[in-house]
C-alpha positions in Angstrom: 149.1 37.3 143.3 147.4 40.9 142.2 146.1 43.3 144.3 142.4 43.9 144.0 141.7 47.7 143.6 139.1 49.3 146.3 136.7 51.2 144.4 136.6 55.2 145.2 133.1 56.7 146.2 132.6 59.7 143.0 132.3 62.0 146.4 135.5 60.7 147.3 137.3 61.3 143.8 135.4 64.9 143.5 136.8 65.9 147.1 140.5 64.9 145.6 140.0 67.2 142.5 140.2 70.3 143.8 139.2 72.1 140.1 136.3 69.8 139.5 135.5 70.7 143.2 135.6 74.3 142.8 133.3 73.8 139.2 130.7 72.3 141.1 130.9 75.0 143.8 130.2 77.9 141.3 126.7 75.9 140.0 124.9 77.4 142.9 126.4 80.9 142.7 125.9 81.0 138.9 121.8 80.4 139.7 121.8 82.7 142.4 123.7 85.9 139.9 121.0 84.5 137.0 117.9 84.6 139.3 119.3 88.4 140.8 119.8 89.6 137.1 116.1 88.4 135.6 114.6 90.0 138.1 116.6 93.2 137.5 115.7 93.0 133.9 111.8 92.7 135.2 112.4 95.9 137.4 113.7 97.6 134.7 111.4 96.5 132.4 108.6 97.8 134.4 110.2 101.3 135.1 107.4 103.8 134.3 107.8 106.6 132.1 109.2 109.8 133.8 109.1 112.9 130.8 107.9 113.8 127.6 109.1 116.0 125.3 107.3 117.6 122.7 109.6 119.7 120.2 109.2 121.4 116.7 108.9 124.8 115.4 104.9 125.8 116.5 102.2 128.4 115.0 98.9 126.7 116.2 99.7 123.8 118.5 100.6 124.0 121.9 103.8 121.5 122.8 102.3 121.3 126.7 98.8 120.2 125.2 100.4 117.5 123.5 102.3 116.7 125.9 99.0 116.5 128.7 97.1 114.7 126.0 99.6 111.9 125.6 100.2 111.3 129.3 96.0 110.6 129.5 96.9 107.9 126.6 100.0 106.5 128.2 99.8 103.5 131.0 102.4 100.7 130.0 106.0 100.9 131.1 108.7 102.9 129.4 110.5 100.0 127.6 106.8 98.0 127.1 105.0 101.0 125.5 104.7 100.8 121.5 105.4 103.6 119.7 103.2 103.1 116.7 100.3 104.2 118.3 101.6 107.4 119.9 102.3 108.6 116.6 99.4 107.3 114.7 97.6 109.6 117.6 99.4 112.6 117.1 99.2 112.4 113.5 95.3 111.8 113.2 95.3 115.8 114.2 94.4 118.5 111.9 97.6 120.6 112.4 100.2 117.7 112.8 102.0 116.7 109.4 104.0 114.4 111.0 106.0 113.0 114.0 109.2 111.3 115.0 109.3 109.5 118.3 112.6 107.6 120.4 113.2 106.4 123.5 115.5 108.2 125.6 117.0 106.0 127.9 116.5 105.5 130.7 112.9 107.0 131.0 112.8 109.8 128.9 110.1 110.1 125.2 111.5 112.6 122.9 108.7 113.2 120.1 109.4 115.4 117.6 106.0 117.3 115.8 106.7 119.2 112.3 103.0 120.9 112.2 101.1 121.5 108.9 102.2 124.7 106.9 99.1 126.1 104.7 100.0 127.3 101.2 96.8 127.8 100.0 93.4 127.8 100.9 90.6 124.9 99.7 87.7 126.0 98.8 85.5 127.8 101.5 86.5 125.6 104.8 90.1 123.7 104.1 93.7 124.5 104.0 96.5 122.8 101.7 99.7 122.1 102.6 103.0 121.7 100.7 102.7 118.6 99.7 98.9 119.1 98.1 97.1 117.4 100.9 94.2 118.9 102.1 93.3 119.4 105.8 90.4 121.4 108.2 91.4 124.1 110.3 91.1 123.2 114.5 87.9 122.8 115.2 88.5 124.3 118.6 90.6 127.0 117.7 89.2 130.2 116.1 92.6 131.3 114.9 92.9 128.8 112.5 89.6 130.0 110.3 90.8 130.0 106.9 88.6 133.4 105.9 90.8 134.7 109.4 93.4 137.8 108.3 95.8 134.7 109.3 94.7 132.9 106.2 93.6 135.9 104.1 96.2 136.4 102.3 97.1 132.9 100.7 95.4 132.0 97.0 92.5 130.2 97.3 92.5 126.7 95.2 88.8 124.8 94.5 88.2 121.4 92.3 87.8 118.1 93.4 89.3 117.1 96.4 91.1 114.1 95.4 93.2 115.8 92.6 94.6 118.0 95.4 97.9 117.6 94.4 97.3 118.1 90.7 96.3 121.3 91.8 98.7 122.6 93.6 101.8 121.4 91.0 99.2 123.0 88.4 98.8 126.5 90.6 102.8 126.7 90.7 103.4 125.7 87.0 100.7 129.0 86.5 102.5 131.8 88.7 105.9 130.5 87.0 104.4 131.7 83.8 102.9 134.9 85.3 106.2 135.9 87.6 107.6 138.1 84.3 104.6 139.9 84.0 104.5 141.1 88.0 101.6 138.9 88.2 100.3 136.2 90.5 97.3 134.1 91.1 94.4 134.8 94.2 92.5 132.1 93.3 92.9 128.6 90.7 89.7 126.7 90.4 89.5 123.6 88.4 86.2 122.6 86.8 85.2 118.6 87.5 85.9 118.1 83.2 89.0 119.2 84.1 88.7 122.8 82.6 91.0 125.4 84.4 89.9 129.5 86.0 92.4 131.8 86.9 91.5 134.8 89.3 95.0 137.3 89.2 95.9 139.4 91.8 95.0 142.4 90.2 91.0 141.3 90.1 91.4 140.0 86.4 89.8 136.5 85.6 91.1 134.4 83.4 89.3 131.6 81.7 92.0 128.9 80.4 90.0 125.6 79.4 90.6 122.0 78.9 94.0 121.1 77.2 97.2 123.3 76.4 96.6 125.5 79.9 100.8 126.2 79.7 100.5 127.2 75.7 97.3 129.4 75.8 99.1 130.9 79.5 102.0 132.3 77.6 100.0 133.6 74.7 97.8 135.4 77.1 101.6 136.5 78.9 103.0 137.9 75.3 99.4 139.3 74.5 98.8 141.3 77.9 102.4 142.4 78.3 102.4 144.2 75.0 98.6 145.0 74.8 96.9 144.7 77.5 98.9 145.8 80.2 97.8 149.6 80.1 94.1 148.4 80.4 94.5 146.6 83.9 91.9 148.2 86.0 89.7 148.2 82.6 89.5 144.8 82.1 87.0 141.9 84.1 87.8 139.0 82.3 89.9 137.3 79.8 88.9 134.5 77.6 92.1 132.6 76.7 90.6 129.1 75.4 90.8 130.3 71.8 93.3 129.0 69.5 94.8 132.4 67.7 93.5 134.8 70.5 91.9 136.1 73.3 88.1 137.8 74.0 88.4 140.4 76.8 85.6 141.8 78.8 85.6 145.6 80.0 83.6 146.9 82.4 83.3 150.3 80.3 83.3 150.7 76.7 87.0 151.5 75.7 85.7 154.3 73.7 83.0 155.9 74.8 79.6 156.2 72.5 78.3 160.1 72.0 
C-alpha cells in the first residue's frame, strides 16, 4: 500500500527556501531605491542655472552685457535648456562672429564669444571682416562708426554687396602685387560689370578694367617703378586698362608752357 503525498501550500514551500525567500524580500526594496532615484533624476533635472560665463578676447562688446542679456532670455532648467537658441541669439549681433557654448556641470554655462574683427571698411556705413562678410557697426555704440579715427585707418572696399568675398580675396591679391613697390591700397571699388578702381595710399587712382586686373597690375608695377616713381605727388590718375601702356593724368603740365 503507497502513501499518498500531502500537498505543500507555495507559502509553505517559499518559507522552506530561504534564497527564494530572501528574492522575494528584495522586490519591495528594489521599488522603493527605483522610486527614490527617479525622483532624484527629476530634482536634478530641474536644478536651475546658477552662472554664466561669457569669455573671449573683447574690443566693442561688453562680456557682463551679454551675460545680463542672456539671463532675461533664460527660464528652463540647466540640463532642459537648449543650446541652439542661445547661440543663434548671440550670433544674430553685429559684433559677434561666433560662439561656442557647454554645459558645465553641475550648473555652470561656459559660452565662449570670438567678436567680429574689421579689415576693411564697406562702402560709407559697413565693416568687413576676415572672412569677406559684411556687417553694420553697433547701432548703440558711437565707437563703432566706421568714418570714427577707430576705423580710419582701414582701406575702404565698395561693389556689390553679395560679391563681398570676391572683394576682399581681390583687395589682397592687389597689395601682394603692390608690396615691392612700398605701395598699398586706401580704397578698391568694383564697378557692378565687374570693372575694378584702385585708390593707392599715396592719393594716386588707378583705373584697372574688366579682365587681366593681375597682368595690367604688374605692368603698371614695372612701368611706375622705373618711370613713374619720381612723379608721385605729380600724378592724379593712372589709366592702366590699355593693352601696351598706361595714360597718366597730372595735375600740372610736366613741362611748363612759356
Amino acid at each position: 500500500m503507497s502513501a499518498i503525498a500531502t500537498p505543500v501550500a507555495p507559502i509553505v514551500r517559499l518559507l522552506q527556501d530561504p534564497y527564494r525567500l530572501w528574492q522575494w524580500l528584495q522586490l519591495p526594496l528594489w521599488l522603493l531605491l527605483i522610486g527614490y532615484a527617479w525622483q532624484g533624476v527629476g530634482l536634478w533635472l530641474q536644478r536651475p542655472l546658477a552662472q554664466i560665463e561669457v569669455s573671449g578676447e573683447f574690443q566693442r562688446l561688453d562680456p557682463k552685457q551679454l551675460e545680463q542679456q542672456l539671463w532675461r532670455h533664460l527660464d528652463d532648467s540647466y540640463a532642459l535648456e537648449a543650446l541652439a537658441p542661445i547661440k543663434a541669439l548671440l550670433e544674430q549681433q553685429e559684433w559677434i562672429n561666433q560662439v561656442d557654448i557647454q554645459r558645465n556641470w553641475p550648473n555652470l554655462l561656459q559660452i565662449q564669444v570670438r567678436e567680429e574683427r574689421p579689415v576693411a571698411r564697406w562702402g560709407a556705413q559697413g565693416l568687413v571682416n576676415e572672412q569677406g562678410r559684411v556687417f553694420s557697426q553697433a547701432e548703440d555704440s558711437n565707437q563703432a562708426d566706421p568714418a570714427s579715427d577707430a576705423f580710419a585707418a582701414l582701406p575702404q572696399l565698395s561693389g556689390p554687396e553679395n560679391r563681398s568675398l570676391s572683394l576682399m580675396a581681390q583687395y589682397r591679391d592687389f597689395n601682394q602685387v603692390l608690396r615691392p613697390l612700398g605701395l598699398s591700397l586706401s580704397h578698391l571699388q568694383m564697378e557692378p560689370r565687374g570693372a575694378w578702381t584702385l585708390t593707392l595710399d599715396n592719393g594716386i587712382r588707378l583705373l584697372i578694367g574688366r579682365g587681366q586686373s593681375i597682368d595690367k597690375l604688374r605692368r603698371f608695377s614695372q612701368i611706375y617703378s622705373e618711370l613713374l616713381v619720381r612723379y608721385t605727388e605729380r600724378i592724379v590718375q593712372i589709366d592702366a586698362r590699355y593693352t601696351n601702356g598706361l595714360a597718366v593724368t597730372w595735375n600740372e603740365p610736366l613741362v611748363k608752357q612759356n
